[in-house]
DSSP file (Angstrom, degrees, kcal/mol; ACC not computed):
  #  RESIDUE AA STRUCTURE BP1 BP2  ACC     N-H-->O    O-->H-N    N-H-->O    O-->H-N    TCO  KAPPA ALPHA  PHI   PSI    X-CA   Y-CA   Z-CA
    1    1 A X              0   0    0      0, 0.0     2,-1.0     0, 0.0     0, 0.0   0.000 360.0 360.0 360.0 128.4   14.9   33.2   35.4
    2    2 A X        -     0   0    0      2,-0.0     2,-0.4     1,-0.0     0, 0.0  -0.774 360.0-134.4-119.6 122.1   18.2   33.4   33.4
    3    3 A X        -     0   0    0     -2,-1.0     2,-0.5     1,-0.1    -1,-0.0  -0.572  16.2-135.2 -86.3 131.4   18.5   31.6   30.1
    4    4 A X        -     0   0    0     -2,-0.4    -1,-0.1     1,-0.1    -2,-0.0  -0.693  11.0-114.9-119.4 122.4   21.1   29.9   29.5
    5    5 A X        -     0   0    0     -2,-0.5     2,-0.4     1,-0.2    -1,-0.1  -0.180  37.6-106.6 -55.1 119.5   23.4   29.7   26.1
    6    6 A X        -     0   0    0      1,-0.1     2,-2.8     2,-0.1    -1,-0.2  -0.151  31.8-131.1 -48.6 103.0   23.6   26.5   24.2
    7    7 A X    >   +     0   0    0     -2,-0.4     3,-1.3     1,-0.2     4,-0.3  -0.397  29.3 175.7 -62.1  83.2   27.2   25.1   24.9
    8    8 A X  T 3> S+     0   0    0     -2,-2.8     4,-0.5     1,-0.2    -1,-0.2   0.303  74.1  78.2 -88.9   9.6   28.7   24.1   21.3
    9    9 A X  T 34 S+     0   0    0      2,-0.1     4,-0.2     1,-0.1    -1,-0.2   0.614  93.2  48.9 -38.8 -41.6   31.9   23.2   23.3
   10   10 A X  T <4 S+     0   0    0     -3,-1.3     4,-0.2     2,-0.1    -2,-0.2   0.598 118.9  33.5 -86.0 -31.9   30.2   20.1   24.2
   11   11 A X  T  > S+     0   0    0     -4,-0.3     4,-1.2     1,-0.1     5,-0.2   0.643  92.8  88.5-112.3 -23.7   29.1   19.1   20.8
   12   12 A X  H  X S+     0   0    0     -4,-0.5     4,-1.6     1,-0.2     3,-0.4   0.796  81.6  55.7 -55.0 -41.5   31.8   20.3   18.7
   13   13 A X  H  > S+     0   0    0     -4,-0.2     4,-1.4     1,-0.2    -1,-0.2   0.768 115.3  43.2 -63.1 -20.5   34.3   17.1   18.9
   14   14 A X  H  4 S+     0   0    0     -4,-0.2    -2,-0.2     1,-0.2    -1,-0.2   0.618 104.4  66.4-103.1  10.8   31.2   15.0   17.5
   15   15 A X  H  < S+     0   0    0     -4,-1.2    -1,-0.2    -3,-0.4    -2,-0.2   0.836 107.6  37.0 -59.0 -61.2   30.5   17.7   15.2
   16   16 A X  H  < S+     0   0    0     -4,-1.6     2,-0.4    -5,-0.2    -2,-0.2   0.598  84.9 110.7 -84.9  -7.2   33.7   16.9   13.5
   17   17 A X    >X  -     0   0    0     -4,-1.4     3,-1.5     1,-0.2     4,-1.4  -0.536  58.3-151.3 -43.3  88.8   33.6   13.3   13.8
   18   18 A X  H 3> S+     0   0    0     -2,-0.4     4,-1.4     1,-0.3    -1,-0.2   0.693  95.1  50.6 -47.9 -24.2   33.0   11.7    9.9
   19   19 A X  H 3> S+     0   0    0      1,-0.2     4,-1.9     2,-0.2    -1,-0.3   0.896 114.0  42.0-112.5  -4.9   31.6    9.0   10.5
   20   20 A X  H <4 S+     0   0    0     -3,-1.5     4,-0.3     2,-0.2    -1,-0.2   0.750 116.6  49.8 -75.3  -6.7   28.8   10.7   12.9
   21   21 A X  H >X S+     0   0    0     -4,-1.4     4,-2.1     2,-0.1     3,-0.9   0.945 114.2  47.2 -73.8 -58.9   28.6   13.4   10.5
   22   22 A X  H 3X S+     0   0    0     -4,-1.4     4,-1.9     1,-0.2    -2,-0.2   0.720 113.2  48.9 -18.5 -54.6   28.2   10.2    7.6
   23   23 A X  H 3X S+     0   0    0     -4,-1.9     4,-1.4     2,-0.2    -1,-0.2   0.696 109.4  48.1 -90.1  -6.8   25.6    8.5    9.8
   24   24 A X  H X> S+     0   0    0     -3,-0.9     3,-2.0    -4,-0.3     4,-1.2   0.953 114.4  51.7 -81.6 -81.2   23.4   11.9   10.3
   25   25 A X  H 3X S+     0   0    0     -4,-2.1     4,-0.5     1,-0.3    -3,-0.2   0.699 114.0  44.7  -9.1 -66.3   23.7   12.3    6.3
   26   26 A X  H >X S+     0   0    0     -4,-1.9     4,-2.1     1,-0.2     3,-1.1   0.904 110.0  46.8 -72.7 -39.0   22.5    8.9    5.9
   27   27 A X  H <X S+     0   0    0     -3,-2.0     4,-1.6    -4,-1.4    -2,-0.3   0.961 114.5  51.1 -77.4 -44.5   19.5    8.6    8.4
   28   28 A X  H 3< S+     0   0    0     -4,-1.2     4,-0.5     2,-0.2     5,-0.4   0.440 105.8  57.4 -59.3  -8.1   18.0   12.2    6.9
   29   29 A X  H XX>S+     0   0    0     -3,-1.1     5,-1.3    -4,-0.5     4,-1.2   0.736 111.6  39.8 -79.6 -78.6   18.5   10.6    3.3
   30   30 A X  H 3X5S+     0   0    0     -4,-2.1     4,-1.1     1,-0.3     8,-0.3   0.751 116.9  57.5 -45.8 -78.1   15.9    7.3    4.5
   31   31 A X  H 3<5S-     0   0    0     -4,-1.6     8,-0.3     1,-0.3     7,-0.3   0.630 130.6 -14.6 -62.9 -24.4   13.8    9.9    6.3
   32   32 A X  H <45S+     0   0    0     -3,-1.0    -1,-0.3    -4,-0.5     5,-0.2   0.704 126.8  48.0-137.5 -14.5   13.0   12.0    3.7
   33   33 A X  H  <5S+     0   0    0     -4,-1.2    -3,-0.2    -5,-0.4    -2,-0.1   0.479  86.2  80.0-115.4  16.8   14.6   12.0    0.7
   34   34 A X  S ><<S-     0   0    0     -5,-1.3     3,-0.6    -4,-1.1    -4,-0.0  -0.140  94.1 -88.0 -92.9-146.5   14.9    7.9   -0.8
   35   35 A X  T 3  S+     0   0    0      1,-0.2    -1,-0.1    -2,-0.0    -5,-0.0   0.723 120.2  43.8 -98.7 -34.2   12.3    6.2   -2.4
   36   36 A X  T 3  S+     0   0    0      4,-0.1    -1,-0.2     3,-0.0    -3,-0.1  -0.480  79.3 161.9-130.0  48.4   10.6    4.7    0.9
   37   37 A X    X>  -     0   0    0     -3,-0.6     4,-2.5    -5,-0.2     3,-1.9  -0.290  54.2 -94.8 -79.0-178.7   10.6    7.5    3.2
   38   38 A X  H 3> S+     0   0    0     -7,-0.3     4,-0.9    -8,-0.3    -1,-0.1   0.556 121.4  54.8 -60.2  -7.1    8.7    8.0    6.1
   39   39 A X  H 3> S+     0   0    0     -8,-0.3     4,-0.7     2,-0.2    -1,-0.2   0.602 117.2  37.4 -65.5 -34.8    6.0    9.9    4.6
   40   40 A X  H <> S+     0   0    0     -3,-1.9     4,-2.5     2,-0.2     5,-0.3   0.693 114.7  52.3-100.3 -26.3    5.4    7.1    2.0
   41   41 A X  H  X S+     0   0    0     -4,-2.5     4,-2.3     2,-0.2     3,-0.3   0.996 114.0  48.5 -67.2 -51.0    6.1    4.1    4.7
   42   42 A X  H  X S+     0   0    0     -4,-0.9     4,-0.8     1,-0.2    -2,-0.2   0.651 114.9  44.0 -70.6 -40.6    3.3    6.2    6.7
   43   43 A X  H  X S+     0   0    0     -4,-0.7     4,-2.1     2,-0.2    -1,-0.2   0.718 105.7  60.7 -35.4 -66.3    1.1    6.2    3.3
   44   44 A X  H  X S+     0   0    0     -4,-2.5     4,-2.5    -3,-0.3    -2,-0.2   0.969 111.7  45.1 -43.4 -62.1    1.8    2.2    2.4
   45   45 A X  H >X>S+     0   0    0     -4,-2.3     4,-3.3    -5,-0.3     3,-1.3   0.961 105.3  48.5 -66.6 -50.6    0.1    1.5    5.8
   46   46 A X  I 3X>S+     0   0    0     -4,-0.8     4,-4.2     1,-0.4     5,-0.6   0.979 117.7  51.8 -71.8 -49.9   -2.8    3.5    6.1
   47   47 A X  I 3<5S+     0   0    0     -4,-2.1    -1,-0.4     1,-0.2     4,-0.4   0.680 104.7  54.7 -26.0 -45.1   -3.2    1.9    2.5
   48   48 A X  I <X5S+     0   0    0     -4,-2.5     4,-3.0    -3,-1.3     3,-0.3   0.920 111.2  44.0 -44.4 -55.5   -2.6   -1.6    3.9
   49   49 A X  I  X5S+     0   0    0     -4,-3.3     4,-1.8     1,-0.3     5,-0.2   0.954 114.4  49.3 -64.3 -26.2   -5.6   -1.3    6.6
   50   50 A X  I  X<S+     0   0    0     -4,-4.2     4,-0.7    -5,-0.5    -1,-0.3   0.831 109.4  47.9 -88.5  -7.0   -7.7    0.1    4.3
   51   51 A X  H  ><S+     0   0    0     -5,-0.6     4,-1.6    -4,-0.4    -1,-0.2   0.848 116.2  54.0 -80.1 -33.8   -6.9   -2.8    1.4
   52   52 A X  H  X S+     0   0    0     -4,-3.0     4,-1.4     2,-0.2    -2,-0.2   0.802 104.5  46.6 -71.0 -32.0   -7.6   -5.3    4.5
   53   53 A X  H  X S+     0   0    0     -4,-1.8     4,-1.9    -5,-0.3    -1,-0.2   0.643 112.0  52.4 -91.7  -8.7  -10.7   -4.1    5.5
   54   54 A X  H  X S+     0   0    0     -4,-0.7     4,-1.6    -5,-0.2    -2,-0.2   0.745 110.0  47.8 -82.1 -30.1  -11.6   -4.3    1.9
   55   55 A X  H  X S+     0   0    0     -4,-1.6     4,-3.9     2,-0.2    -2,-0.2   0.981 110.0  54.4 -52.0 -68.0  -10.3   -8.1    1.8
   56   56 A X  H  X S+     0   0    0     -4,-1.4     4,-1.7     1,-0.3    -2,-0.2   0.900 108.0  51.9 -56.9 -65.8  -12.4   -8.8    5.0
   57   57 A X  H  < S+     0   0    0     -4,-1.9    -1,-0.3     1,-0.2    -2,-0.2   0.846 114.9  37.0 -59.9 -38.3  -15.5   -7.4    3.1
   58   58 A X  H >X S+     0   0    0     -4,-1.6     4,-3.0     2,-0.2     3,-2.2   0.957 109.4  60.1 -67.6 -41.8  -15.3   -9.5   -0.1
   59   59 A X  H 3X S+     0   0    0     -4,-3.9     4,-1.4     1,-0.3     2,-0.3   0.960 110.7  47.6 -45.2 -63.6  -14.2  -12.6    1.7
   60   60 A X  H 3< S+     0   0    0     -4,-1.7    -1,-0.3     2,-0.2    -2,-0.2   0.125 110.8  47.5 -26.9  -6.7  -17.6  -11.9    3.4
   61   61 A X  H X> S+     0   0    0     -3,-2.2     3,-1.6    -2,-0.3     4,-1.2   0.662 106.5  57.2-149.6 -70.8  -19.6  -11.4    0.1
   62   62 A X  H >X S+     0   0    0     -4,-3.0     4,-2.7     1,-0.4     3,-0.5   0.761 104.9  59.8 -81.6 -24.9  -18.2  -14.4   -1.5
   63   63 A X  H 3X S+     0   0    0     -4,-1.4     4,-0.9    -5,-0.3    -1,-0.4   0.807 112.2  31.4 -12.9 -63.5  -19.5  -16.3    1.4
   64   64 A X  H <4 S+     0   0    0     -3,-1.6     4,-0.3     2,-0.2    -1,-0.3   0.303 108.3  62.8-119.7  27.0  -22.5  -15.7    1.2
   65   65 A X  H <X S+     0   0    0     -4,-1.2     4,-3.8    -3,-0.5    -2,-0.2   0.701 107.5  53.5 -74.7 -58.5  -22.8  -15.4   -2.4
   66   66 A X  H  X S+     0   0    0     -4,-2.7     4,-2.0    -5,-0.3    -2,-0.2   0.768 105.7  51.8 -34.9 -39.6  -21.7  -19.2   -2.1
   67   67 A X  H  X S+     0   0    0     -4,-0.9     4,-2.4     2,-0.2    -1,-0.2   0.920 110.1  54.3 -49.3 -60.8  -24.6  -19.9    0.4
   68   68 A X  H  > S+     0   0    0     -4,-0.3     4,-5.2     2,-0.2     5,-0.2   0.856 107.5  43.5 -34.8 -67.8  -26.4  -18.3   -2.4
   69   69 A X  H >X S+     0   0    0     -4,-3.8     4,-2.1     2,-0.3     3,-1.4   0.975 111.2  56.6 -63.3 -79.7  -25.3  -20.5   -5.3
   70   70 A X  H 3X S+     0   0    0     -4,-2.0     4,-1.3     1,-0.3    -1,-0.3   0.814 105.7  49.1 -63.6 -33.8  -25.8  -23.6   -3.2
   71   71 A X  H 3X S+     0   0    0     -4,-2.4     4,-1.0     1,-0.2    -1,-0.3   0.832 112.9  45.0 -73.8 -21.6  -29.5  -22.8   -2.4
   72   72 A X  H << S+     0   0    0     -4,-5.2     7,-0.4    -3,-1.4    -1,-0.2   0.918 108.7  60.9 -70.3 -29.8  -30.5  -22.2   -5.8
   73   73 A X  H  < S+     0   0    0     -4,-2.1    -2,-0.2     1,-0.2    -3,-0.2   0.775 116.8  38.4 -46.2 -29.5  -28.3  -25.6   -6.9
   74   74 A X  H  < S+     0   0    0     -4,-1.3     2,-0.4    -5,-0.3    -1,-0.2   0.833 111.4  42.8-101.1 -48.8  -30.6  -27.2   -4.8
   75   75 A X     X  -     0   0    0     -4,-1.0     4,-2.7    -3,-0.2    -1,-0.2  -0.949  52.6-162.9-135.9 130.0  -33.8  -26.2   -4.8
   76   76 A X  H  > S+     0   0    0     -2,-0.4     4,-2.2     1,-0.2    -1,-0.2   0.948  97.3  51.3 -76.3 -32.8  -35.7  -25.4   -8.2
   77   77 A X  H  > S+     0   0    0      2,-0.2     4,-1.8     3,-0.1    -1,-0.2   0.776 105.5  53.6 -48.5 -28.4  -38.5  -23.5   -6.5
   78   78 A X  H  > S+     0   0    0      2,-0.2     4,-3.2    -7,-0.2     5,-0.4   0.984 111.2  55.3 -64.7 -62.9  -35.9  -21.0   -4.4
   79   79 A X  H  X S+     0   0    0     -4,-2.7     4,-2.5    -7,-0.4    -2,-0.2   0.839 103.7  45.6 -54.3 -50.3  -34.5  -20.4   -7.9
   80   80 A X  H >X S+     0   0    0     -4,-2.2     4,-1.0     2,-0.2     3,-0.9   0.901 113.9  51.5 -46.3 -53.3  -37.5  -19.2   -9.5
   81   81 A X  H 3X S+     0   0    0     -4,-1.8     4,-2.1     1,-0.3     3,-0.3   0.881 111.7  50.9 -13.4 -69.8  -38.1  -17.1   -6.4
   82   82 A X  H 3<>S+     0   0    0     -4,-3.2     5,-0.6     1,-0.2    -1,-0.3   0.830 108.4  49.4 -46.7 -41.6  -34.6  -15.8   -7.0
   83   83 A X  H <<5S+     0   0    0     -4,-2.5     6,-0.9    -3,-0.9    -2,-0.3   0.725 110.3  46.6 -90.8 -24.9  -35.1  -15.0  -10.3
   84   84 A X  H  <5S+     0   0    0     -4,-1.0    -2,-0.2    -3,-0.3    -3,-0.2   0.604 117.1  43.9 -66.8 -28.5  -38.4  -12.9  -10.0
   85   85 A X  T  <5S+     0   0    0     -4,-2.1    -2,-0.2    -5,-0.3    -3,-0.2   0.597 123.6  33.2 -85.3  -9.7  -37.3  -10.9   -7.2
   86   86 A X  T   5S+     0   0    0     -5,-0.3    -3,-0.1    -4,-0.2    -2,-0.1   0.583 134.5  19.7-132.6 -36.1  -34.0  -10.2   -8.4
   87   87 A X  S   <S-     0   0    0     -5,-0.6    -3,-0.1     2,-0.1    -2,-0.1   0.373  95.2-122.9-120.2  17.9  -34.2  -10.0  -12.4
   88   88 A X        +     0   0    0      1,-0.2    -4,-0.2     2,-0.0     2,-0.2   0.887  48.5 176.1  43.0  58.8  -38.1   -9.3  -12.5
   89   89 A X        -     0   0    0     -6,-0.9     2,-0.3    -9,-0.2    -1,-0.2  -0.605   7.0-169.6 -90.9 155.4  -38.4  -12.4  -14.7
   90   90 A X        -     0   0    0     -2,-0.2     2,-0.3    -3,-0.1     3,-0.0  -0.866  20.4-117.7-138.5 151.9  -41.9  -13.3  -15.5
   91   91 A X    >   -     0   0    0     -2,-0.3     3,-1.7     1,-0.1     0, 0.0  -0.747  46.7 -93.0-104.2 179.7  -43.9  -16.3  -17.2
   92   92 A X  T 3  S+     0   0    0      1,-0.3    -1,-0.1    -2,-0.3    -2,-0.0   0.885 117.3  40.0 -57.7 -58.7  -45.8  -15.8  -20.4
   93   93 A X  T 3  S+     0   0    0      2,-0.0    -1,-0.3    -3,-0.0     2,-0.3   0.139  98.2 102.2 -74.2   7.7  -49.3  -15.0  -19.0
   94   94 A X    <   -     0   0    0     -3,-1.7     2,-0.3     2,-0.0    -4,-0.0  -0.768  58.4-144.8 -84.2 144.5  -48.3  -13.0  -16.3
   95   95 A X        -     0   0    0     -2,-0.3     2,-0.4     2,-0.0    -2,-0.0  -0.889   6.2-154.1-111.5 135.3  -48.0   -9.2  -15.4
   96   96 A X        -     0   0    0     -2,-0.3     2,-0.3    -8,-0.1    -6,-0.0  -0.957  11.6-177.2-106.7 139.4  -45.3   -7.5  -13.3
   97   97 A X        -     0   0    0     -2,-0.4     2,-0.3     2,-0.0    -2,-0.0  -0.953  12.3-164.5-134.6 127.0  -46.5   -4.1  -11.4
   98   98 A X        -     0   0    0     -2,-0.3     2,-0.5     2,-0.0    -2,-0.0  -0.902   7.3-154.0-125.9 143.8  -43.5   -2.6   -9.6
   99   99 A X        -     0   0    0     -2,-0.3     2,-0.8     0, 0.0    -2,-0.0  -0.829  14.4-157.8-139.6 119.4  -44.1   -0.1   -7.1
  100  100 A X        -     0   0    0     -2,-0.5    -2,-0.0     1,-0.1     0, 0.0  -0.729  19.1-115.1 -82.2  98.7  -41.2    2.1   -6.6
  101  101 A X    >   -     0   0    0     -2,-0.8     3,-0.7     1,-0.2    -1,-0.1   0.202  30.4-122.7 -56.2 153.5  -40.2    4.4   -3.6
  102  102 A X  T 3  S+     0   0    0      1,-0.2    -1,-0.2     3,-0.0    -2,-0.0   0.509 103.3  75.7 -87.8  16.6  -40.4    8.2   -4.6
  103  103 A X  T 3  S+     0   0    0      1,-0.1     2,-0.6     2,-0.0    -1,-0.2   0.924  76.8  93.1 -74.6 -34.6  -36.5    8.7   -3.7
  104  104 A X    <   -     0   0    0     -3,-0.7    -1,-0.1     1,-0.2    -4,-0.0  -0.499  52.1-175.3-107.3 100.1  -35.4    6.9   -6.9
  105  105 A X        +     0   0    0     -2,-0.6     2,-0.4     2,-0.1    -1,-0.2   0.334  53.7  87.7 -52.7  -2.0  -34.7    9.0   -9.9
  106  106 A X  S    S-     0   0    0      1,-0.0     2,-0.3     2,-0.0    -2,-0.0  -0.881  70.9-125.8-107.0 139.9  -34.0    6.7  -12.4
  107  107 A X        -     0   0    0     -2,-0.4     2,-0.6     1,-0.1    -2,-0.1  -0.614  16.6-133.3-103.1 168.8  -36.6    5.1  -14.7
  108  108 A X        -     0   0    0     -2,-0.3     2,-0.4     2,-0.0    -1,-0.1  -0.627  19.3-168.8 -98.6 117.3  -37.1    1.8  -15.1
  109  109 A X        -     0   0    0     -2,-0.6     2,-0.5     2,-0.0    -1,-0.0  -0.825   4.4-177.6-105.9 137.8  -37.4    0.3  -18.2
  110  110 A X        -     0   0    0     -2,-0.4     2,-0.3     0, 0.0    -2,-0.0  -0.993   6.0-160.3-146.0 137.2  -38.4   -2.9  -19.1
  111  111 A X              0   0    0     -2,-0.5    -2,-0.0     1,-0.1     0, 0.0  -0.861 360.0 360.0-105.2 148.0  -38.9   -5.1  -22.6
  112  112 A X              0   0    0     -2,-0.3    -1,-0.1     0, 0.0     0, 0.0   0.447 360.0 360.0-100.7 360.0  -40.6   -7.9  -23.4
């Protein structure tokens, strides 16, 4: 197999041509060296999907936070319910006993 020598014969009048020399210049300036090269265009997006899938999940959350809101608006028993399960609110003559998985390192403190 005989390998065969690049022919700069061939390339040499558009070598010397300005304004393809000028347009080379310019497209290797946008690819790497302006403000918004391809490294950072490449960067913007991943950024995008992951700011969109972050969108998708709150859009989701305020949903059904809304759900939320309207079934305590609604019904005064759901709220109390809501409000003992979720802030361990208590009436006066009552005792709360919480019983705590052994994973959870933090302790729990509570005033009355």
């Amino acid at each position: 197999m005989k390998i065969r020598k690049p022919d700069f014969k061939k390339w040499a009048p558009l070598l010397r041509n300005k304004y393809f020399i000028t347009s080379l210049a310019f497209v290797i300036w946008l690819l790497f060296f302006d403000k918004n090269d391809l490294f950072s265009q490449l960067s913007y997006r991943r950024q995008l999907k992951e700011l969109q899938v972050d969108k998708e999940y709150y859009l989701q959350e305020i949903a059904r936070n809304k759900e939320d809101m309207k079934e305590l608006m609604s019904d005064p028993e759901h709220l109390e319910k809501y409000a003992r399960e979720r802030y361990l609110m208590k009436k006066d003559n009552e005792d709360i006993f919480l019983i705590l998985p052994d994973s959870v390192d933090k302790e729990v403190k509570f005033e009355e």
